[in-house]
Backbone as CSV, one residue per row, in Angstrom:
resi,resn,N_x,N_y,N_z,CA_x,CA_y,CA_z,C_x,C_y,C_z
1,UNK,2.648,-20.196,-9.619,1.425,-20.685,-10.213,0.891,-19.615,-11.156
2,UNK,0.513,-19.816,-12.310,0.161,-19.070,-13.054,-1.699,-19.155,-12.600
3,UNK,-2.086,-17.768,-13.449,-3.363,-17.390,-13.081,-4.380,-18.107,-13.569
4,UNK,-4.199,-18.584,-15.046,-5.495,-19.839,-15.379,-5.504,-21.018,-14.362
5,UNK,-4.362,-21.523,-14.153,-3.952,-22.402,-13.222,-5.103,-22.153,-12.130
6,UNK,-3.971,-21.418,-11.363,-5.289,-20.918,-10.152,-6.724,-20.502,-10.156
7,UNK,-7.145,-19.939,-11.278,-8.516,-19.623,-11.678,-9.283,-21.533,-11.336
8,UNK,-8.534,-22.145,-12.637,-8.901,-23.358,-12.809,-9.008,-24.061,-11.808
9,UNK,-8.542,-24.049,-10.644,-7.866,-24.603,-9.011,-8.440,-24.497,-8.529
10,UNK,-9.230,-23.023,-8.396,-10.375,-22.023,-7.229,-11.588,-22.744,-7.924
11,UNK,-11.910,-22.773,-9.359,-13.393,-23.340,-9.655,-13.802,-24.529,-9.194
12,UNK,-12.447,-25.697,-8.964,-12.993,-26.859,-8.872,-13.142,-27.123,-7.247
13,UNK,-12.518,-26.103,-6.423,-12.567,-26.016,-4.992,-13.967,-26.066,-4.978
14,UNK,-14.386,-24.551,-5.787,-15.649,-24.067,-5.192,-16.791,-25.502,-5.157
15,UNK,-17.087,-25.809,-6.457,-17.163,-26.453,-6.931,-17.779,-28.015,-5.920
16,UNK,-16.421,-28.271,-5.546,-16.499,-29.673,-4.555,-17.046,-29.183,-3.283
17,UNK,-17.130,-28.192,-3.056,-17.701,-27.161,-1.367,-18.967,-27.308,-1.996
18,UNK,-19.490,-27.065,-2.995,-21.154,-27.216,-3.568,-21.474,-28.541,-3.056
19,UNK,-20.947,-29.396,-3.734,-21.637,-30.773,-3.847,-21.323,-31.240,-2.506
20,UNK,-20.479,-31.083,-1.684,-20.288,-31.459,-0.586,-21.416,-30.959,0.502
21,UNK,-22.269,-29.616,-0.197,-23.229,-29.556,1.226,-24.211,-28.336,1.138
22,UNK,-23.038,-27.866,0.096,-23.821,-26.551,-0.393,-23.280,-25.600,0.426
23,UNK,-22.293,-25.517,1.578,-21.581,-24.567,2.237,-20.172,-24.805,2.028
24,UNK,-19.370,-23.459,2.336,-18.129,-23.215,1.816,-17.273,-22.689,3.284
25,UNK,-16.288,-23.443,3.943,-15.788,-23.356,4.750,-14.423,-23.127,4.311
26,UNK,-13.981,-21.982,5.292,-12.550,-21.683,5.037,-11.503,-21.918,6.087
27,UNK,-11.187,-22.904,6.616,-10.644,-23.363,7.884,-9.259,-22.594,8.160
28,UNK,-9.281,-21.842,9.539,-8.256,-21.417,9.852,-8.343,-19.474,9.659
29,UNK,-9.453,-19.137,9.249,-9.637,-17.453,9.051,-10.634,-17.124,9.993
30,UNK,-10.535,-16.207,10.254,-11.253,-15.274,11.735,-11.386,-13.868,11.023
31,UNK,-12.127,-13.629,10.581,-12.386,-12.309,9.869,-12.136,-10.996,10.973
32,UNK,-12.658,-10.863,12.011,-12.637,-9.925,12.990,-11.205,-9.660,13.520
33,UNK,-10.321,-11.151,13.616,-8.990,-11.146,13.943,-7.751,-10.566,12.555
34,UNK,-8.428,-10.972,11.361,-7.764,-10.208,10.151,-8.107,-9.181,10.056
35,UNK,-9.366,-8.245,9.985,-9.199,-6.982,10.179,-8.545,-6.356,11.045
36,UNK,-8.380,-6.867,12.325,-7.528,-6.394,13.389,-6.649,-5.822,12.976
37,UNK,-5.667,-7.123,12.265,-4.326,-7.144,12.465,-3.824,-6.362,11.294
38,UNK,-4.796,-5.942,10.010,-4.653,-4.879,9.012,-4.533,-3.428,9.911
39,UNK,-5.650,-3.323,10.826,-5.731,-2.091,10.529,-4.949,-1.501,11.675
40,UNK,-4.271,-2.622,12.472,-3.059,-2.747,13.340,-2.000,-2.397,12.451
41,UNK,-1.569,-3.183,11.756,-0.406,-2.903,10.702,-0.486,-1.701,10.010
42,UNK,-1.181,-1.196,9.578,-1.987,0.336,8.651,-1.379,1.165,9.976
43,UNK,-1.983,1.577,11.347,-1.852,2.103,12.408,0.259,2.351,12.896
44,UNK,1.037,1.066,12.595,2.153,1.319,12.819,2.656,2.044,11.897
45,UNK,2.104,1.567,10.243,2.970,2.315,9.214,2.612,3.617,9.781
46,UNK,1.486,4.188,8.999,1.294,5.502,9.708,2.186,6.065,10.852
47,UNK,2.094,5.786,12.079,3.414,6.481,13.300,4.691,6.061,12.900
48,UNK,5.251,4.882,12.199,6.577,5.119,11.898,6.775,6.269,11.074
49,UNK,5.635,6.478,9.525,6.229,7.134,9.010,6.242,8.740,9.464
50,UNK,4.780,9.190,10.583,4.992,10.398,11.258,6.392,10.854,11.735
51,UNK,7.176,9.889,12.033,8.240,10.165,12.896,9.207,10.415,11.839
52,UNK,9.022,10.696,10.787,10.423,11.397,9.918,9.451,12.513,8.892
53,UNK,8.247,12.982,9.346,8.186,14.396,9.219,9.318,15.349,8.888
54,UNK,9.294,15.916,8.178,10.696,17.337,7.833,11.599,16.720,7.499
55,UNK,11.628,15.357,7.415,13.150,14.657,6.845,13.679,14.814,5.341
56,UNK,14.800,15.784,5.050,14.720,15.840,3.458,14.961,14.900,2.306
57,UNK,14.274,15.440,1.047,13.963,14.527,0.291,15.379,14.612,-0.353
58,UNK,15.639,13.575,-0.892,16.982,13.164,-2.417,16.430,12.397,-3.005
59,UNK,16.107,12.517,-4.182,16.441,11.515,-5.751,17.416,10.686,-5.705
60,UNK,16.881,9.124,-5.380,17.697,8.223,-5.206,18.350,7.885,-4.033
61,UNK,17.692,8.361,-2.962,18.288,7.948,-1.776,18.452,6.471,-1.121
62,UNK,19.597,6.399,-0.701,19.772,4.644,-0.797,18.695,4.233,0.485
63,UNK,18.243,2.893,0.015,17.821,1.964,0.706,17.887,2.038,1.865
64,UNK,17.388,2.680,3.441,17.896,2.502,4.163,18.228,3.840,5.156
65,UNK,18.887,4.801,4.496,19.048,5.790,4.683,17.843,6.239,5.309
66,UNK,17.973,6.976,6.797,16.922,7.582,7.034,17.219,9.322,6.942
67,UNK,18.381,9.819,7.080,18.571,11.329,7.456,18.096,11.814,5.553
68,UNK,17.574,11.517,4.757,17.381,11.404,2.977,16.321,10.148,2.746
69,UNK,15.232,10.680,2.253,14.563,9.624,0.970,13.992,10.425,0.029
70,UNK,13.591,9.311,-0.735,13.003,9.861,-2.159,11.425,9.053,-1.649
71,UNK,10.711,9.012,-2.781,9.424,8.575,-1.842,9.321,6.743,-2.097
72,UNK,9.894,6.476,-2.851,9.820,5.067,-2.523,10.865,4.519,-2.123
73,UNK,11.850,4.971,-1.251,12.630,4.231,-0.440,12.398,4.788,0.957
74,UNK,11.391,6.193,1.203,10.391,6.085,2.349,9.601,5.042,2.496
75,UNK,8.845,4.402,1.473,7.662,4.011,1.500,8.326,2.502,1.829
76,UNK,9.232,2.290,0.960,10.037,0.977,1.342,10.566,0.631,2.825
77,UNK,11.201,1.752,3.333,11.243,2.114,4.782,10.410,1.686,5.789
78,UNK,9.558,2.243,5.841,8.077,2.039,6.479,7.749,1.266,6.647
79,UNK,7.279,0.411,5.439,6.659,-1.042,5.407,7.633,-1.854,5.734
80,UNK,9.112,-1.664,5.428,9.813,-2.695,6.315,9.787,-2.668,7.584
81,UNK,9.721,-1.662,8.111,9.432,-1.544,9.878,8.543,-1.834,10.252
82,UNK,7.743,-2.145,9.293,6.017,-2.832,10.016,5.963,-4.354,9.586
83,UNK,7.164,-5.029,8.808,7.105,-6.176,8.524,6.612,-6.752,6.992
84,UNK,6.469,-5.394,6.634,6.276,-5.565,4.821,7.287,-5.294,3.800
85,UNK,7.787,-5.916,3.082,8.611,-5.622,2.326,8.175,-5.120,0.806
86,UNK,9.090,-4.151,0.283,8.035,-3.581,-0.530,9.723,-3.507,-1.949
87,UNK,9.246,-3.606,-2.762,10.566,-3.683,-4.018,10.834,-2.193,-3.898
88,UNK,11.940,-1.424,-4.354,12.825,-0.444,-4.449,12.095,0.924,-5.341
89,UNK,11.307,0.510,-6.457,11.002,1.795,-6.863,9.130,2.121,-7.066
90,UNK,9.110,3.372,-7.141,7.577,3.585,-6.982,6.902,2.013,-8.215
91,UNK,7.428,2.195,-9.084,6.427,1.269,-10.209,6.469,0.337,-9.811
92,UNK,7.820,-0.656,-9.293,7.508,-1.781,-9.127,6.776,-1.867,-7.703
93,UNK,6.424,-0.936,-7.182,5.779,-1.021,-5.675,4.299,-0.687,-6.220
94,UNK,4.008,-0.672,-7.373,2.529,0.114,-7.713,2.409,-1.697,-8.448
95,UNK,3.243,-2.217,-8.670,2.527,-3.459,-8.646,2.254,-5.064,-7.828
96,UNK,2.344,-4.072,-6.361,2.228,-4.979,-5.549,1.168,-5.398,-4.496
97,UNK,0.384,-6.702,-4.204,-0.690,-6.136,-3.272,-1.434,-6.618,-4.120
98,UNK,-3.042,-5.860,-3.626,-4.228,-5.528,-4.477,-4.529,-4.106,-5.250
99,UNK,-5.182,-4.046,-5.688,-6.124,-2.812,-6.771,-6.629,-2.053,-5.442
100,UNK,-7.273,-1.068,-5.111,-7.882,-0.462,-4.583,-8.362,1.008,-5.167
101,UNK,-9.736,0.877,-5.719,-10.784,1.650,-6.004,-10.267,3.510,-5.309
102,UNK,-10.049,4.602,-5.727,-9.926,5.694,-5.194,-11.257,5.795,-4.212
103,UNK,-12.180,5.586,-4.352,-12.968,5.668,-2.932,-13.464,4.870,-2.149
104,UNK,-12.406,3.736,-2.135,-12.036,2.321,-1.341,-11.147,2.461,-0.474
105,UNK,-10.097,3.917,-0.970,-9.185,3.780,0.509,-9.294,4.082,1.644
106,UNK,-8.527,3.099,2.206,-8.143,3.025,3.827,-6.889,3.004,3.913
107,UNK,-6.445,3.632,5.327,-4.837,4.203,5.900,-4.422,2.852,5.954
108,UNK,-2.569,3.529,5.014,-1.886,2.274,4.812,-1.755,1.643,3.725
109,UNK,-2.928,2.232,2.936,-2.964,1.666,1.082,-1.704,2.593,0.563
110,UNK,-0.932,1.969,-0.419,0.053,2.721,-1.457,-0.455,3.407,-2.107
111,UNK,-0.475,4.811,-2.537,-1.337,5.900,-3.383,0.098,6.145,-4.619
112,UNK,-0.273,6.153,-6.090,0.394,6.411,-7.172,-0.105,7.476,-7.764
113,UNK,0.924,8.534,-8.511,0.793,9.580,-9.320,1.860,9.624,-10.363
114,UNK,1.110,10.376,-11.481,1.823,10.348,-12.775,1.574,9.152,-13.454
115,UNK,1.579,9.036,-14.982,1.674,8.054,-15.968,3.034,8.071,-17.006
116,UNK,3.506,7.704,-16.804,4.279,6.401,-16.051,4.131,6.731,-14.722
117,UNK,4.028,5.516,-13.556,4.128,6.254,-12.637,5.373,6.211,-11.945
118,UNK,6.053,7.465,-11.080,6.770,7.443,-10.743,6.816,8.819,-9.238
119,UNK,5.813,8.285,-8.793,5.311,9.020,-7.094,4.520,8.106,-6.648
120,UNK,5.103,8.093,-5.166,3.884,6.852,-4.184,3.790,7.401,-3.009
121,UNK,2.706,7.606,-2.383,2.790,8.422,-0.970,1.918,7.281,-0.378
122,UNK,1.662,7.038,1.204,0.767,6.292,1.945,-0.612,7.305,2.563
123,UNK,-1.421,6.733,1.999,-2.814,6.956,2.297,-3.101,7.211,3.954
124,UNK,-3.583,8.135,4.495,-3.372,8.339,6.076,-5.352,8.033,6.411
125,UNK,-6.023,8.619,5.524,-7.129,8.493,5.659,-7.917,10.176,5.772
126,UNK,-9.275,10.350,5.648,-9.332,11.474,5.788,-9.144,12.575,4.437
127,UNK,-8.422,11.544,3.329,-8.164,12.281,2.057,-6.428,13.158,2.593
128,UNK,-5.920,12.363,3.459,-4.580,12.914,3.404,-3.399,11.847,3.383
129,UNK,-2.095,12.448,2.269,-1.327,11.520,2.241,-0.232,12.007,3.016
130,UNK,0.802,10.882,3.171,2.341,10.704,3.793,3.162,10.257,2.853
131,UNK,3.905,11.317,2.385,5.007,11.095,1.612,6.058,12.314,1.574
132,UNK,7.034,12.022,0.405,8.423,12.791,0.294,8.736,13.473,-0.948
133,UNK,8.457,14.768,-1.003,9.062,15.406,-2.395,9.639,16.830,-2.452
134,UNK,10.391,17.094,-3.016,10.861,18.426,-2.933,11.550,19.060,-1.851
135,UNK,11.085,20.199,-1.747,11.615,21.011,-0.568,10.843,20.579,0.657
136,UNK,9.675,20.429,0.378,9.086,20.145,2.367,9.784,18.724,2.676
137,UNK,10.058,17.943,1.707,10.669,16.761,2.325,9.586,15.667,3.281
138,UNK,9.484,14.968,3.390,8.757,14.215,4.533,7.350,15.152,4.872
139,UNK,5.895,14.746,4.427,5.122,15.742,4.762,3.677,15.469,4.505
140,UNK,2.977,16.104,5.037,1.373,15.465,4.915,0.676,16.409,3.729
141,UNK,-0.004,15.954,3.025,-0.886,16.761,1.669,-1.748,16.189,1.628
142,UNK,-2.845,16.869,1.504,-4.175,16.838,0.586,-4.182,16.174,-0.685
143,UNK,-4.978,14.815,-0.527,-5.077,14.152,-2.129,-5.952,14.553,-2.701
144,UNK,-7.536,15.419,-1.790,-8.046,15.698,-2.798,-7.955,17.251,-3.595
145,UNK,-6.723,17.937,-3.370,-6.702,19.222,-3.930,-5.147,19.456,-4.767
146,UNK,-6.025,20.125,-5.463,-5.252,20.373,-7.109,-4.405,19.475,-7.437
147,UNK,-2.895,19.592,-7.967,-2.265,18.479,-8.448,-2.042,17.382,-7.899
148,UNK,-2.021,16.955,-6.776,-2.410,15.310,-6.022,-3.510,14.815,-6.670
149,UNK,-4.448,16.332,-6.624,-6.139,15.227,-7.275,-5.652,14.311,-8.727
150,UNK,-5.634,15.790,-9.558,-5.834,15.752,-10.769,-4.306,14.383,-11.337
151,UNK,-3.205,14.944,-10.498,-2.240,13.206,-10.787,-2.078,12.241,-10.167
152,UNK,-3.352,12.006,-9.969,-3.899,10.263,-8.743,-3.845,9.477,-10.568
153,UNK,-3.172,8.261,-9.911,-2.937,7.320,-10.892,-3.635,5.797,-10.760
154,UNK,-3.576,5.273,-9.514,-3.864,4.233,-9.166,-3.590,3.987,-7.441
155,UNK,-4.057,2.666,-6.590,-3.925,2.536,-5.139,-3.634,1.187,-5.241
156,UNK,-2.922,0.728,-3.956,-2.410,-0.672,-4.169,-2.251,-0.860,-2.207
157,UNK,-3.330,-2.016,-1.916,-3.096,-2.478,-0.802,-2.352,-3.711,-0.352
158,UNK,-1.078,-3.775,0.210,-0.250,-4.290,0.996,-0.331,-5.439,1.822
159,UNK,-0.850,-4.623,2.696,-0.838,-4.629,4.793,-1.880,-5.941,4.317
C-alpha cells in the first residue's frame, strides 16, 4: 500500500469514528499488554546480546556466525533471537521500524552513526550502547561521549 493510499484510508476511518459517535475505538489493543511485550522484547535483545561481550569483530562477517561479527550482522543476530528480523546491512537496517527522537530513546531502539551511515549499535538505556567494532569487539560505550556523541546519525525502533 502506498502512503497517500493509506493517509487517504486513515482519514476516512477517522472520519466515520466521528460521525459515528464522536469516539474512536480500536478493537483488539491493550496498551498496558503492548508495552509489556516491547519492553519484554527490548529486555531479551539486551541479554542475548550481553552474552557475546568480547566476541571479535570482522568486516563482513557472515550472517550467522557467532565466534565474528561486524555490527550489523550482530545486530541482525540479536533481533533474530528475539523474533525480529532485521535486513543484512547497517543502512538498510537504519530504514526499518520507526524514527526515534535522540532523547526518545529506550533499550532496544537501533542507534546509527556516520553519514552515509554505516554503524548501528543497540541502545541499552542509561546513554549506553551494545555493539561491535574494532579491537574491543562486542562491547558497551558511552553514546554520550566524544565520537559516539558527535557521530549519532539517527534511531530506529523495531521491537
Amino acid at each position: 500500500m502506498n502512503k497517500r493510499y493509506g493517509k487517504t484510508m486513515a482519514g476516512i476511518a477517522l472520519g466515520l469514528a466521528i460521525m459515528a459517535g464522536g469516539t474512536i475505538t480500536t478493537v483488539g489493543y491493550a496498551p498496558s499488554h503492548a508495552a509489556a511485550a516491547t519492553a519484554s522484547q527490548a529486555s531479551g535483545i539486551i541479554q542475548t546480546g550481553k552474552q557475546y561481550l568480547g566476541v571479535p569483530y570482522k568486516f563482513g562477517a557472515k550472517t550467522g556466525n557467532t565466534s565474528r561479527f561486524d555490527c550489523s550482522s550482530f545486530t541482525q543476530y540479536v533481533f533474530a533471537r528475539n523474533g525480529i528480523h532485521l535486513p543484512r546491512s547497517s543502512k538498510q537496517q537504519s530504514k526499518v521500524g520507526t524514527y526515534v527522537p535522540r532523547n526518545q530513546l529506550r533499550p532496544g531502539d537501533l542507534v546509527f552513526f556516520y553519514s552515509p551511515i554505516h554503524h548501528v549499535a543497540i541502545y541499552l538505556g542509561n546513554g549506553k550502547l551494545l555493539h561491535t567494532f574494532g579491537k574491543p569487539g562486542v562491547t558497551i560505550t558511552d553514546l554520550n561521549s566524544g565520537w559516539w556523541s558527535s557521530h549519532y546519525t539517527t534511531a530506529r525502533r523495531v521491537q
